[in-house]
N, C-alpha and C positions, 0 to 999 in steps of 0.2 A: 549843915546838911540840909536837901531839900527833900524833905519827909513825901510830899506832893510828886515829884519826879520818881521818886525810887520808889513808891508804890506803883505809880503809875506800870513803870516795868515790871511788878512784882505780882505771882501769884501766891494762893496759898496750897500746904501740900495737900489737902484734899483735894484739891480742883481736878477736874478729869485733864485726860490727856488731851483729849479735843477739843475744851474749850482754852486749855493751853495754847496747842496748836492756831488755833481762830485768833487770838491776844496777836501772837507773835505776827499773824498775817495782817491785821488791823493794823497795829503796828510798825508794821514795816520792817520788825529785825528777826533775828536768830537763835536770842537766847534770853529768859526772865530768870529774874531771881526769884527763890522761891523762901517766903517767908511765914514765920505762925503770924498767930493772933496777936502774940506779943512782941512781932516787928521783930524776933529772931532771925537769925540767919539760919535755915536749912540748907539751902542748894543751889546751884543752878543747873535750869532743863535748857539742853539745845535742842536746834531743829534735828541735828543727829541721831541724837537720844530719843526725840520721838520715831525718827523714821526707822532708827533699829527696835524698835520695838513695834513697829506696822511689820516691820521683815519678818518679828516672828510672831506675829499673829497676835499680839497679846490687844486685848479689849481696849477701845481707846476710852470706854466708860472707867476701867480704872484711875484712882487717883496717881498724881504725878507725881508722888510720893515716891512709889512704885518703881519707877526708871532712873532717879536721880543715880548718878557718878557718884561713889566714897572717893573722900580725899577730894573737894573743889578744890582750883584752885585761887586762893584770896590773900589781900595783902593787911596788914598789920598796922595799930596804931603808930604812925611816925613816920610809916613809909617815902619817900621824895614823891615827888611829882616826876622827876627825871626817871628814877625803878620802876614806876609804876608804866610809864612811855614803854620803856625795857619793856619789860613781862607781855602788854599788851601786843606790841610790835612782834616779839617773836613766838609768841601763843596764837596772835589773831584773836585775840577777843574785844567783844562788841562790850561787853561791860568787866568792871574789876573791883569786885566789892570791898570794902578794908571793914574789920570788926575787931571786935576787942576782946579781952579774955575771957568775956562772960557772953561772947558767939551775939553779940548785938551789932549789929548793922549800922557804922559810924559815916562812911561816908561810899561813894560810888562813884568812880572813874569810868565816864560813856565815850568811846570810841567818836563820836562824832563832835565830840566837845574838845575834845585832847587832839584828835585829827582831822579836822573839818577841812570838807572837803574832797577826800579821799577815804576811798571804799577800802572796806577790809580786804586785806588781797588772797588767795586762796590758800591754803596749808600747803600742797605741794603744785610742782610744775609738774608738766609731761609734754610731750611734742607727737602727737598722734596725728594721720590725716584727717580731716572732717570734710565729708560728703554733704552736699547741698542740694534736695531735692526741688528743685526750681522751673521744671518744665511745662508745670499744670496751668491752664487757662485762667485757674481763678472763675469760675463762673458763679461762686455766690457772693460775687464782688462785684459783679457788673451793675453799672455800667462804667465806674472805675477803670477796672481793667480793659475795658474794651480799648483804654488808651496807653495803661503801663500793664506789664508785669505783674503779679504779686511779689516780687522780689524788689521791685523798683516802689513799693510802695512807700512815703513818707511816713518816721513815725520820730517826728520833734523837728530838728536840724540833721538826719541821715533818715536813710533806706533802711527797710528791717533788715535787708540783706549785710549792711554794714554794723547793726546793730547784733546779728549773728557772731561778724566776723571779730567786733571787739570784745567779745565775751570769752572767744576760745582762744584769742592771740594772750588775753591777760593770764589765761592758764598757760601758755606758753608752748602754742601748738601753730605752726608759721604754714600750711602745707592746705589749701582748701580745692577741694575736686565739684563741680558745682556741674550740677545734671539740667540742660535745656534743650526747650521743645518750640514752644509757643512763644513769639516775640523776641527769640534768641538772639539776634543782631542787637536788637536795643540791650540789652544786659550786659551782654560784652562790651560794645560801645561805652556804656554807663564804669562800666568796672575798670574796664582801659583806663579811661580820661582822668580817673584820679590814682592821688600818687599813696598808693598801697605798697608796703613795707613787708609783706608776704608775697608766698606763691599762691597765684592763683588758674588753678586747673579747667579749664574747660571742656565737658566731653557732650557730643548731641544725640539725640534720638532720631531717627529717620522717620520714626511715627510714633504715637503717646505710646508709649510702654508701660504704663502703669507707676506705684513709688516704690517698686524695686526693678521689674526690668531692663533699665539702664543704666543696673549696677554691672551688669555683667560687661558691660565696655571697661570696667577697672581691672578685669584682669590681670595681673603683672603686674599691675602698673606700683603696686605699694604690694608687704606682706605685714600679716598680724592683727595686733587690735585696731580698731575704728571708729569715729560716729558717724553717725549719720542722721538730720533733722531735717524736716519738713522745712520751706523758706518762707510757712506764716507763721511760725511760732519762736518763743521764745522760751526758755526757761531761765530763772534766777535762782541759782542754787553753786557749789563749788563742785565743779562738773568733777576735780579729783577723788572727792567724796566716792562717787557713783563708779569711776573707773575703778577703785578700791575693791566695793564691794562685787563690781562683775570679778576680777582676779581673783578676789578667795573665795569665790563660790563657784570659780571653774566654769562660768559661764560660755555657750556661744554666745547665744545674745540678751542684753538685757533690756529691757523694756523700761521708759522712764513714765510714770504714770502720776497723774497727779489726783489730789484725792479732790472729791467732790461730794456737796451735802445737798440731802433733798429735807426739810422739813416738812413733816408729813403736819397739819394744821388739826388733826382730830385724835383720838382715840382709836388706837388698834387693838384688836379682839384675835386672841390663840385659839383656836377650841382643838378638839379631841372626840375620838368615839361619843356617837350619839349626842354632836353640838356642845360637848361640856367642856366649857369655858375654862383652858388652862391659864391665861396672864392676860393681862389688861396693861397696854403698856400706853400714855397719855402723851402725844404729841411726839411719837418719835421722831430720829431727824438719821435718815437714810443714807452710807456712806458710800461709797463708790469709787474704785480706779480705776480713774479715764486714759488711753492709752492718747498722750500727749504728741507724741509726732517725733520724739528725738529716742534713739537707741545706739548702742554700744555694739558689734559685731563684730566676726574673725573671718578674716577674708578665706578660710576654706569653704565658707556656704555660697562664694560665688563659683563654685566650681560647679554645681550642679543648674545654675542659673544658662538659658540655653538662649542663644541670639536671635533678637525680634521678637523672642517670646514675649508678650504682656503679663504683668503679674504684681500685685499689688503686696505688699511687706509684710502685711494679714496675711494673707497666700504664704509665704514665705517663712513665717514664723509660725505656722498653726504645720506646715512640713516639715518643719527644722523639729518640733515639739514628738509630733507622731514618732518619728525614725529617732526618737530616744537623746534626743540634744536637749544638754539645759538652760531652760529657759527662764527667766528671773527675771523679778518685776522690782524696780526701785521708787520709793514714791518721795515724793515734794508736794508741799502745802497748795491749797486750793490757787493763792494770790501769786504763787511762786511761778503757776506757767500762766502765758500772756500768748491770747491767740487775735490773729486778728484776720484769721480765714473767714469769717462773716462781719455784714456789715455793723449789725447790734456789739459784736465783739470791738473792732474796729474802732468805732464811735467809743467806746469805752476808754480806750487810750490813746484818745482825742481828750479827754476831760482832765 
């Protein structure tokens, strides 16, 4: 057993949920094991598991204790190496702990060692449209964009716009409606000339309508659920996850937010009636959901979207909110979303 590795993934159950959270992003995966002092097998936290408990508000200072799943699921002294392939393969999990009768931690099957090469694939499929808001100038990209697109930008060996499209086709959604404005000839050209295995929709704006009003050109054209993402960002996460939660929460729309920490570097001071000092908290570290660019929506809210109108999705969701519509925020870790609408961001996933 590699004692060094499996801690490595491993917290303990004290440890808050946030700095759990922060491991997994450091890290690069989804789920730790969660061990005592004495190299016990307690649990394992997934990213799920933290983000249903941001849904319902609970403290990310509590310990991870707190949100573990009864009943892990883990495998047994003896087990194959083939069962355990099983389990993993139709479970999707990133690790598969085996312990022994006295709940000690004997050895750990990592998804990337048993399947290298190949990403976890998502729990379920779905085949929804995905709207692509691609029409904007890009102006805190220039002087970049003075020559591409934001949607044309490289990021590796393809275009974020392709790197969009392989994320929703792996969920198993074949159907893209992509909104252009600025540079539109070059996009469609670009999207043409290679040999894509879906549909791809093209509708235009006659003049910037903002990032919702030239939804309204969708009209008809699809009915029911949706996404819809900005064409700088990215999110890494199992988009089925999020469609889940908009369905049982009866959402119109839901909003994908990503959390974000500000470490405050001093001492903060509470006070009270006549300056008296109720808490002293030493180096907080300030949490925040950023509303990331990508959302879930029912195409009855384009009924009220009016043509040539400009109107930005803010607009649109703070109207959908007022007139009594629910509106639901789902979060994903700080590393989970990937923007590359500025240039400091950009440069980032250059590196």
């Amino acid at each position: 057993m590699d004692d060094n590795r499996i801690l490595h993934r491993a917290v303990r159950p004290e440890t808050t949920i946030l700095n759990s959270l922060k491991q997994m992003d450091d890290l690069g995966v989804k789920s730790l094991l969660v061990l005592d002092d004495k190299r016990k097998f307690n649990g394992i936290v997934s990213i799920g598991d933290i983000q249903r408990a941001i849904i319902r508000n609970q403290s990310l200072e509590d310990n991870v204790q707190s949100i573990l799943r009864p009943n892990p699921r883990v495998g047994y002294v003896g087990i194959s190496l083939i069962k355990a392939k099983e389990v993993m393969i139709k479970y999707k999990m990133e690790l598969y702990p085996i312990i022994n009768e006295s709940n000690e931690i004997i050895e750990c099957f990592f998804w990337e060692d048993i399947f290298p090469q190949t990403p976890v694939k998502p729990l379920k499929k779905f085949n929804l449209p995905v709207v692509i808001i691609a029409g904007g100038k890009g102006t805190r990209l220039k002087p970049l964009t003075n020559v591409l697109p934001k949607a044309l930008i490289p990021i590796g060996s393809k275009t974020i716009l392709e790197e969009i499209f392989d994320r929703f086709v792996l969920q198993g959604c074949n159907d893209f409606y992509i909104s252009l404005n600025y540079k539109a000839d070059l996009i469609e050209y670009y999207i043409n000339s290679i040999d894509l295995s879906y549909n791809i929709h093209f509708f235009r704006e006659d003049k910037p309508l903002g990032t919702a009003g030239s939804l309204h050109l969708l009209k008809g054209q699809f009915s029911g659920t949706f996404f819809v993402t900005n064409c700088d960002i990215i999110i890494e996460q199992d988009y089925s996850e999020i469609l889940d939660y908009h369905k049982e929460t009866g959402n119109d729309i839901t909003i994908i937010a990503a959390l974000k920490s500000y470490p405050i570097p001093y001492g903060t001071l509470e006070t009270g009636d006549n300056g008296i000092l109720l808490n002293l908290t030493e180096k907080p570290e300030l949490i925040f959901k950023i509303n990331s660019g990508m959302y879930i929506m029912e195409t009855h809210l384009l009924v009220d979207l009016i043509e040539n109108r400009p109107i930005d999705i803010t607009e649109l969701i703070e109207k959908s909110r007022m007139e009594g519509k629910n509106i639901g925020v789902f979060p994903v870790s700080e590393k989970s979303w990937r923007d590359i609408g500025t240039w400091d961001e950009y440069k980032n996933q250059l590196l």
